[in-house]
Every structure is written in C-alpha cells, then in structure tokens.
C-alpha positions as CSV (number, residue, x, y, z in Angstrom):
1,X,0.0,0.0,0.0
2,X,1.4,3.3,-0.8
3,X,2.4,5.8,1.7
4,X,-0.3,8.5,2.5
5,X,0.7,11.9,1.2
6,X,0.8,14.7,3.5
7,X,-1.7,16.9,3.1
8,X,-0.1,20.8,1.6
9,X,0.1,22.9,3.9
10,X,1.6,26.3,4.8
11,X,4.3,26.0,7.5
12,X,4.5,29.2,10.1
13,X,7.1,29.7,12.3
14,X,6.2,31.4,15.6
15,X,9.7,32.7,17.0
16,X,12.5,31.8,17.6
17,X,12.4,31.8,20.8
18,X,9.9,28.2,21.0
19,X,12.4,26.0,19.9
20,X,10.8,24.7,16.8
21,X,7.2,25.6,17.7
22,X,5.1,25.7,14.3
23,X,2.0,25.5,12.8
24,X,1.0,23.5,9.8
25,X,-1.9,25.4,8.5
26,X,-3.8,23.5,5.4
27,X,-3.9,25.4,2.2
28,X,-7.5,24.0,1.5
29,X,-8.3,25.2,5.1
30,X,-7.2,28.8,4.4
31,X,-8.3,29.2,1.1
32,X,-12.1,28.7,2.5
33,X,-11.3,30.9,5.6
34,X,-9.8,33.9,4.1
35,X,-9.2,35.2,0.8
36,X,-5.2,36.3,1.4
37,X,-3.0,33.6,2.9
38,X,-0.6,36.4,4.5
39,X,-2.7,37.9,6.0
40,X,-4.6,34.9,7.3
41,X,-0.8,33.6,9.0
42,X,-0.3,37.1,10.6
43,X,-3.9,36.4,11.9
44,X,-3.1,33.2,13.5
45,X,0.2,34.5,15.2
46,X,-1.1,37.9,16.2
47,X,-4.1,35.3,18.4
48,X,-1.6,33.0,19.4
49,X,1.1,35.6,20.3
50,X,-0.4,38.9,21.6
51,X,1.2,40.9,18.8
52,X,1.4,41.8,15.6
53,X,3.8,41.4,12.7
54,X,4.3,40.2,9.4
55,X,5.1,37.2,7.5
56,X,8.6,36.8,6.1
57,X,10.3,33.9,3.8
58,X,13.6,32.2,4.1
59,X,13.9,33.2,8.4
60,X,12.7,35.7,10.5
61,X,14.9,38.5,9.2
62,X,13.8,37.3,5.5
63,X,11.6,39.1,2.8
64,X,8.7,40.6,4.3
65,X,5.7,39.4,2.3
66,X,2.5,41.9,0.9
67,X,-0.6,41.6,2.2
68,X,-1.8,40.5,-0.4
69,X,0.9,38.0,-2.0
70,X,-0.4,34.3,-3.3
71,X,1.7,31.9,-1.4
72,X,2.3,28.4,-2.1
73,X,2.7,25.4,0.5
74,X,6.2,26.0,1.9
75,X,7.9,27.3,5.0
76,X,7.5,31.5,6.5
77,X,8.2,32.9,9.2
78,X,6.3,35.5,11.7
79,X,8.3,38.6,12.4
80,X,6.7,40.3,15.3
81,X,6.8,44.2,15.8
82,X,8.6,45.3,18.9
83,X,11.4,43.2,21.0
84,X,11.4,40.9,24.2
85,X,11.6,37.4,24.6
86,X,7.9,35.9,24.3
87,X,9.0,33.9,27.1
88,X,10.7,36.1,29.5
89,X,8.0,36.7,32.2
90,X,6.5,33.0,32.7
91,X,3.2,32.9,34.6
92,X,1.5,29.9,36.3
93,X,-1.9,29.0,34.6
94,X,-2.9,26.6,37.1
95,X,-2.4,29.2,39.9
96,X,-4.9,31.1,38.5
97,X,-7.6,29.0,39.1
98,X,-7.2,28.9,42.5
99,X,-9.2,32.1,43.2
100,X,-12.3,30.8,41.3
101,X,-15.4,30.8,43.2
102,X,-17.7,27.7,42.2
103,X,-20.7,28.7,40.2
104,X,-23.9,28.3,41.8
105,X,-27.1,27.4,39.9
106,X,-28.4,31.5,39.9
107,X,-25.0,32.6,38.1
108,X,-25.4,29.7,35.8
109,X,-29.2,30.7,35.0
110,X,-28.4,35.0,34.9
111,X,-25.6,34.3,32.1
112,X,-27.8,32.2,30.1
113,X,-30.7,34.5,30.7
114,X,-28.4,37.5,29.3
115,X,-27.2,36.0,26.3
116,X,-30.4,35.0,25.5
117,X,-32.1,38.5,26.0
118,X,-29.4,39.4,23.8
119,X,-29.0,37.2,21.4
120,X,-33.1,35.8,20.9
121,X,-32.4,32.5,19.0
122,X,-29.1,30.5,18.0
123,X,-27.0,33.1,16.7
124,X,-26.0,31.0,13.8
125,X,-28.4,29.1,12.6
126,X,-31.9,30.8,14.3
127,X,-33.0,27.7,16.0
128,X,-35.4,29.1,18.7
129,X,-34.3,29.3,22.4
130,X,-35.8,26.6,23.8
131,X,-33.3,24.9,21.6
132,X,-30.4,26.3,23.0
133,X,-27.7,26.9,25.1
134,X,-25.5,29.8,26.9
135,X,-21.7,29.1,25.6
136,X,-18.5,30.4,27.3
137,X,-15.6,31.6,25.0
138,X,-13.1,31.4,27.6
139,X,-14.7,28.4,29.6
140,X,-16.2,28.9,32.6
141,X,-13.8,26.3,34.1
142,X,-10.9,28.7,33.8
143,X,-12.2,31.1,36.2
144,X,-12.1,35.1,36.8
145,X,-8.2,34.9,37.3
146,X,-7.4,33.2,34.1
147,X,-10.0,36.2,32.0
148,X,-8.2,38.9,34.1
149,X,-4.8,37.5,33.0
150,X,-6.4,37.4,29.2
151,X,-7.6,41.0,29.0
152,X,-4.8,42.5,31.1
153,X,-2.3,41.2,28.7
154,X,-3.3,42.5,25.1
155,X,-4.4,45.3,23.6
156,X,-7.9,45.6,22.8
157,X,-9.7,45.8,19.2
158,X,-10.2,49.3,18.4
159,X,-13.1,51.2,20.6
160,X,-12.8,47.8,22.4
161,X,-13.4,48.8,26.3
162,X,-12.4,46.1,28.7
163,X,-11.9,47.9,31.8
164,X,-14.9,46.3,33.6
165,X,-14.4,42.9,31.8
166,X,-13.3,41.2,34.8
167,X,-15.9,37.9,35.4
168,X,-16.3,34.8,33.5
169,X,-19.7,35.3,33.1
170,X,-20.0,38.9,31.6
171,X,-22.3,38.4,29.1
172,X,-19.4,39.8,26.2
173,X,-17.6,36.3,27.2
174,X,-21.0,34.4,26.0
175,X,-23.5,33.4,23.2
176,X,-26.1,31.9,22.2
177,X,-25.9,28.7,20.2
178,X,-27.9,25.6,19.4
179,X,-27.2,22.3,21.4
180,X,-25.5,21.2,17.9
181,X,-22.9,23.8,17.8
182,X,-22.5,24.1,21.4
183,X,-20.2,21.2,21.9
184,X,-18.2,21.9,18.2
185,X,-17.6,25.2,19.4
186,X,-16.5,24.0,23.2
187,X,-14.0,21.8,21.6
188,X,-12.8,24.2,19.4
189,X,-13.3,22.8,16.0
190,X,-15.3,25.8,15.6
191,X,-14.5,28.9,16.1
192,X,-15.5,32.0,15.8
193,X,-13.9,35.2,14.0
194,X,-14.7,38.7,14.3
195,X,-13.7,41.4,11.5
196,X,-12.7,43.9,11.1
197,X,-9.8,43.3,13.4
198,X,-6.1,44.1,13.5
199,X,-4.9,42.4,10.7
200,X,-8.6,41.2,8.9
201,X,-11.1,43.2,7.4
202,X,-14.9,42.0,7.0
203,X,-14.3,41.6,3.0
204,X,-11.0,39.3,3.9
205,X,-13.7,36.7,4.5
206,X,-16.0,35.2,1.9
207,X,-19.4,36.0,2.0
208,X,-21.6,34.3,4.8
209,X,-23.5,31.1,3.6
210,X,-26.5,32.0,5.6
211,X,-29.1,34.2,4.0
212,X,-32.2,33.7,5.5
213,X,-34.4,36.5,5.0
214,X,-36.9,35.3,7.5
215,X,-35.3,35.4,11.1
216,X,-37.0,34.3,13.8
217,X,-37.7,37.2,16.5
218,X,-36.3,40.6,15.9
219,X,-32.8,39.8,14.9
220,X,-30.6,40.5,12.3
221,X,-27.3,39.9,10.6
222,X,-24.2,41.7,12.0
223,X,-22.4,43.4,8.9
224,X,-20.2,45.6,10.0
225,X,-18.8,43.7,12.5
226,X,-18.8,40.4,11.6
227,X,-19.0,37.3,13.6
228,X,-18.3,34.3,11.2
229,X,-18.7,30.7,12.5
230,X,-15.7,28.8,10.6
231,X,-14.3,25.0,10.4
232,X,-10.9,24.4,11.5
233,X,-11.5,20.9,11.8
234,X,-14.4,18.2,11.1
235,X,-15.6,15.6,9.5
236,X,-17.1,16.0,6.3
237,X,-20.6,14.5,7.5
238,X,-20.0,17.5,10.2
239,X,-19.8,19.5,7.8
240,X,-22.6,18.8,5.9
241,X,-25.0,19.3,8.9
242,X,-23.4,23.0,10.0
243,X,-22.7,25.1,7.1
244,X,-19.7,27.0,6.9
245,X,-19.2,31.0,7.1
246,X,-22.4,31.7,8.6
247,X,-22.8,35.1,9.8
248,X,-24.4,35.8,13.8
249,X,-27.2,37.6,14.0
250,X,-28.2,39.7,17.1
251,X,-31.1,41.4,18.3
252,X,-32.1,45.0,16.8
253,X,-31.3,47.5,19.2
254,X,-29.8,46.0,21.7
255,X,-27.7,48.0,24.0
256,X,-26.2,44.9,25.4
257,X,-22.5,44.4,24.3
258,X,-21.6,41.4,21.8
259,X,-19.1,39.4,22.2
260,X,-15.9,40.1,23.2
261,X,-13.4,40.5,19.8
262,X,-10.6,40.4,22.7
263,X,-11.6,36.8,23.7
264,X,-12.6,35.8,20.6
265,X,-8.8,36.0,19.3
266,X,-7.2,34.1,22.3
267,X,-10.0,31.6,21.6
268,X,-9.5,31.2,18.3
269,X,-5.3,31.4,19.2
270,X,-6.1,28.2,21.2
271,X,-8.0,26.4,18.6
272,X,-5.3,26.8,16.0
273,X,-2.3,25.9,18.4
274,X,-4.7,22.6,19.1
275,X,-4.9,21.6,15.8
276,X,-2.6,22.9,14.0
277,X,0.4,23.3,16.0
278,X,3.5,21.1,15.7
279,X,6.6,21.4,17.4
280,X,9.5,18.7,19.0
281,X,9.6,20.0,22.5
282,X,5.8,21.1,22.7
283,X,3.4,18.6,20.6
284,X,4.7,15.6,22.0
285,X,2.2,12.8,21.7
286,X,-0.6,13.0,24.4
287,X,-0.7,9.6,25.0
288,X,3.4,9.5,26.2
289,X,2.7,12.2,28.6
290,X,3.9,11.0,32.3
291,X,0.6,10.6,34.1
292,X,-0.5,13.7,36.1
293,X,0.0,14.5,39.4
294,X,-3.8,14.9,40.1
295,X,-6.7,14.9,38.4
296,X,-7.3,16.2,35.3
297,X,-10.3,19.1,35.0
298,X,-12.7,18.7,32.1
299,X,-14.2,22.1,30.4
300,X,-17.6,22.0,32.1
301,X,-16.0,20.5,35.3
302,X,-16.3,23.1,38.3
303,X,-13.5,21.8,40.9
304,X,-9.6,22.7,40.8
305,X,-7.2,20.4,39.3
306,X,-4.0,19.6,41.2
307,X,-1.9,18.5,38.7
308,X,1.9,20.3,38.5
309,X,1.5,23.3,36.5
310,X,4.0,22.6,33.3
311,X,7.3,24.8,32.5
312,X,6.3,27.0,29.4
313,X,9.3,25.6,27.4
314,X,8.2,21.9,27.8
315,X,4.5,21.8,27.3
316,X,3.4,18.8,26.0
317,X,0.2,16.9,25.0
318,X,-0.9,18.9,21.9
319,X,-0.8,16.0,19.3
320,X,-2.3,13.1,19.2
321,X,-3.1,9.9,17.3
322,X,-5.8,7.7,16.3
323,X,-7.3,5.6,19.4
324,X,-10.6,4.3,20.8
325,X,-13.3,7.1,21.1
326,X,-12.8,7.6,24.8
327,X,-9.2,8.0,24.3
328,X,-9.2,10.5,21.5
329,X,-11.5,12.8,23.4
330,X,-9.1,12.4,26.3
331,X,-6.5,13.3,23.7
332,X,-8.4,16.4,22.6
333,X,-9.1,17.6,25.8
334,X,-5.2,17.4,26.7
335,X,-4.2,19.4,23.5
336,X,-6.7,22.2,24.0
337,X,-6.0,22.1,28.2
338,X,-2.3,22.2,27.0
339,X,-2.9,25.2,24.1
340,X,-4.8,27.2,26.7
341,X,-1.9,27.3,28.6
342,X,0.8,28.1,26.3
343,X,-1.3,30.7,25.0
344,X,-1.9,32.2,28.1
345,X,1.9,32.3,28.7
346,X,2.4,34.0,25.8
347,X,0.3,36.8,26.6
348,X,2.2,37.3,29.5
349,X,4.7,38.8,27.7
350,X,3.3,40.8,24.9
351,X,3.7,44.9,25.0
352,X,0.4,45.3,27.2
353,X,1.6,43.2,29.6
354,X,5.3,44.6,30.3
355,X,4.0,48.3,30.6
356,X,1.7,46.8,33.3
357,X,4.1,45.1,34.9
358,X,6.4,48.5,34.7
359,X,3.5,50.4,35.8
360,X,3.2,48.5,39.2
361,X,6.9,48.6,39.9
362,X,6.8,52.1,39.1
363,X,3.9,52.4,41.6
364,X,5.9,50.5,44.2
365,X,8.8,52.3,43.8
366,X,6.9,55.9,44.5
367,X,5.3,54.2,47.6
368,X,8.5,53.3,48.7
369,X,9.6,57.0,48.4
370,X,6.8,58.0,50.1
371,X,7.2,55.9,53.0
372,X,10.8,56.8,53.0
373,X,10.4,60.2,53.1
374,X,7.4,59.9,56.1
375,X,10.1,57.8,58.3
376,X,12.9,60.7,57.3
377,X,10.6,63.1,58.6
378,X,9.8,61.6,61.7
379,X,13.2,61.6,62.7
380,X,13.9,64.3,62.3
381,X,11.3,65.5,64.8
C-alpha cells in the first residue's frame, strides 16, 4: 500500500524563541477561511502571540511578504513588531484558578438568561431558544483569574473597552448557540472570527453562507462587524449538517455588548495551536505524557485540578493519534487544556503586559519613596 501523502500545507514559524514551535496550516483550510493567505498567517500568530507582525520567507529576518501576495505550501516565518523574549516573564496557569469561586445554579441561570435576551435565537443558525444553550468563550472552568490574565495582557480591538471585563460570566464572554454547535464550538473545532480586526477586514472573509431573510424574532445579521462561524477541523458529515461561514445575527437594538473580539482571538489562538500546531519540545504525543500528578479538569468540570503546572518551554500533549473514542477525546481535551496554557503564557509577555508590569513597579517604587520620606521626617522631629 502506498504511503499517504501529506496533506499541503503552509508552515509558520512562531519565533524563535519556541524551539521549533510551528503551525501546519492546510492550504484547503485557508483558502475557504480567508481570501489572502498572508494575511490569514499574521492572523493566527497575532491570536496566538499577543502581537502583531508580518510574515517573512527564508527566516525571521527574510523578505517581508505583501498583504496581499499568493503563497504556495512552503515554509514563513512570523516577524513580530517590537522586541522581548515571548518567554521572559513565565506565569503559572494553574495558579490562576485557585481564586475561582464555584458557580452556583443562579449565576449559571443569569448568564444564560443575558445572552439569550441578547441574542433571541441561535445566533448561527436561528434555531429558537428553547433549543439552545449559553456558551462560554473562555470556559467557565478557567475562572475570573485566568479572563483577568487574558484581558490585562493585550491590547484591545479598536473602541474595544475592557476595563470592567473582569468575570467569566459577563455576558461579552457568551452566546447563544444551538445544542449542535454548542459542543463543536466548546472543543474548538469551531471557532468563531470577528472582523474587522487588526490584521482582517470583513471583506478578507468570503461571504456568509447563511441568508435567511426570515429570522425568527427581531434579529438581524451583524455586517459591520462580523462574527463568522468557521471550520478548522471536522468531519465532512459534520460539515454537511453546520454550514460554513455563517454570519451571527443579534437582536435590533440592543444595548447589550456582543461578544468580546478580545476573547474571541485568544480563543480562536487556542484552537489553532490545538490543531494545527506542531513542534519537537511542545506537541509531544498525548498519549506519552507521564501521568498527572492529580486529576485532570474537564471544560464544564467546576473543581480545581491539582496536577503540576508545566514549565512553558516543555508543554506537551498537543498531538495526538488515532485511538478508541474515549481515548481520542481524552486526547483532545489534553491538546486544548495544554494550548490554553501556552497561549496564556504568551500573553504574558506581549507589549500590554510589560507596561503593566512597569507600571506596578513604578507604583511601588513611588510608595516606597513616600514611605521613605514619612520615616525621614519623623526623625527628624
């Protein structure tokens, strides 16, 4: 039997910093995600990463490729604006959900009851309410800490305010979706984009592929922004049940936020890294992974896991292999629990992030002073 070809692909290099990290991004994949390949691969680093940049040829101080540029399967490289090591200022992602307070069955009820009062029907596909279901985009498992850590670390989309985005169930960290698409997107093999962003605009993206002119309740189609639900990875019966590029549509007149284009890009970061992302010292098969240390959360599991928190230059468990159902979903779960957590490191050290960080030592430093100067005083009375 004849070796199975591997499938073209465009491969991105992150930095060189992650010894070797990569993603290999499908060109069939991008070419019905986005109409310019560049700019697609500066999207998918600029989620994963925290920053922007462009995309370069030959190695990160190569030719720096046009927007616009048709690119064949082959090797580029991500040349981030601004300096620092992307991991120079680790943090610990399972310290983070220490401070989560367990949801209680009135939280759980207000955030659906928000999204819905937003939202009406399935965002995607109209099904009526009774028919759905309140989704997180940065699971609720992760916990206020984790979010804070999110939106303190980038910069937000333009007009973006995220000062009082602080709790895992504001309703911009929610939608609502049909009991289909509610696991798909949990898992991350859908995902959802928002343009215009940094990099994208709203005619980057091909046109939606839901056109119903008869909505149910008094929603309608978000133009200008978009939210597009895409594919990054199903089966093709999958497929055929959820359409692909279909537009959300929101209530008229709402004065209730939508959702979040801040969390939207690490989300969609973290699906890419999970499915997409390659890399010697990072992707190591999940199933060769020394056991945990304690047990392992699930996304709609509520209690703390105890298991060691991993160094962010030897994260493992993002690739997989073919197994028994159980054992792929245990498989999946690890990649995306794993891709959370990189991601999240990563953020910690994007240009937000430092002029926080120098912020509060500046702050310390001037209430050092102060006290200084009060004991100085008191002396010398």
């Amino acid at each position: 039997m004849a070796d199975t070809q591997p499938e073209p692909a465009f491969r991105l290099q992150l930095a060189p910093e992650l010894d070797g990290l990569y993603l290999d991004v499908p060109v069939d994949a991008v070419a019905s995600l986005c109409r310019y390949p560049v700019k697609y691969l500066r999207f998918l680093a600029y989620c994963i990463l925290g920053v922007n940049g462009t995309i370069a040829t030959e190695d990160f101080e190569g030719e720096v490729l046009p927007d616009k540029d048709r690119l064949g399967e082959g090797v580029y490289y991500f040349v981030r604006e601004g300096g620092g090591d992307v991991l120079e200022h680790a943090v610990d992602p399972e310290a983070l959900t220490y401070s989560h307070v367990s949801e209680t069955t009135n939280t759980r009820h207000g955030f659906r009851t928000l999204v819905a009062e937003r939202d009406v029907a399935c965002v995607f596909t109209n099904v009526n309410e009774e028919s759905c279901e309140g989704i997180h985009i940065v699971p609720f498992s992760k916990g206020d800490a984790w979010m804070k850590q999110i939106v303190e670390s980038r910069i937000p989309e333009e007009k973006e305010d995220v000062s009082n985005l602080t709790t895992i169930n504001d309703i911009r960290n929610g939608m609502l979706v049909s009991k289909i698409l509610h696991p798909l997107i949990d898992n991350k093999k859908l995902v959802v984009l928002k343009t215009p962003n940094r990099v994208l605009a709203c005619d980057d993206i091909p046109p939606r592929s839901n056109n119903s002119t008869d909505l149910l309740g008094d929603v309608k189609y978000s133009t200008n922004p978009r939210y597009t639900l895409q594919w990054l990875m199903g089966t093709e019966h999958q497929k055929r049940d959820v359409s692909p590029r279909q537009d959300a549509a929101f209530k008229k007149d709402s004065k209730n936020p939508k959702p979040s284009p801040l969390l939207l890009n690490y989300s969609y970061g973290v699906a890419a890294l999970k499915w997409w992302g390659k890399g010697p010292d990072y992707l190591l098969t999940a199933r060769k992974r020394p056991a945990p240390l304690g047990p392992i959360r699930s996304k709609h599991d509520r209690s703390v896991t105890t298991a060691k928190p991993a160094d962010a230059r030897n994260l493992a468990g993002l690739q997989g292999g073919s197994a028994g159902n159980r054992e792929v979903e245990d498989i999946d779960e690890r990649r995306q629990s794993e891709a959370e957590r990189l991601v999240l490191t990563l953020y910690a050290n994007t240009p937000a992030a430092r002029g926080r960080r120098a912020k509060r030592q500046a702050e310390r430093k001037d209430r050092m002073a102060a006290w200084q100067d009060g004991v100085r005083m008191t002396s010398e009375t």
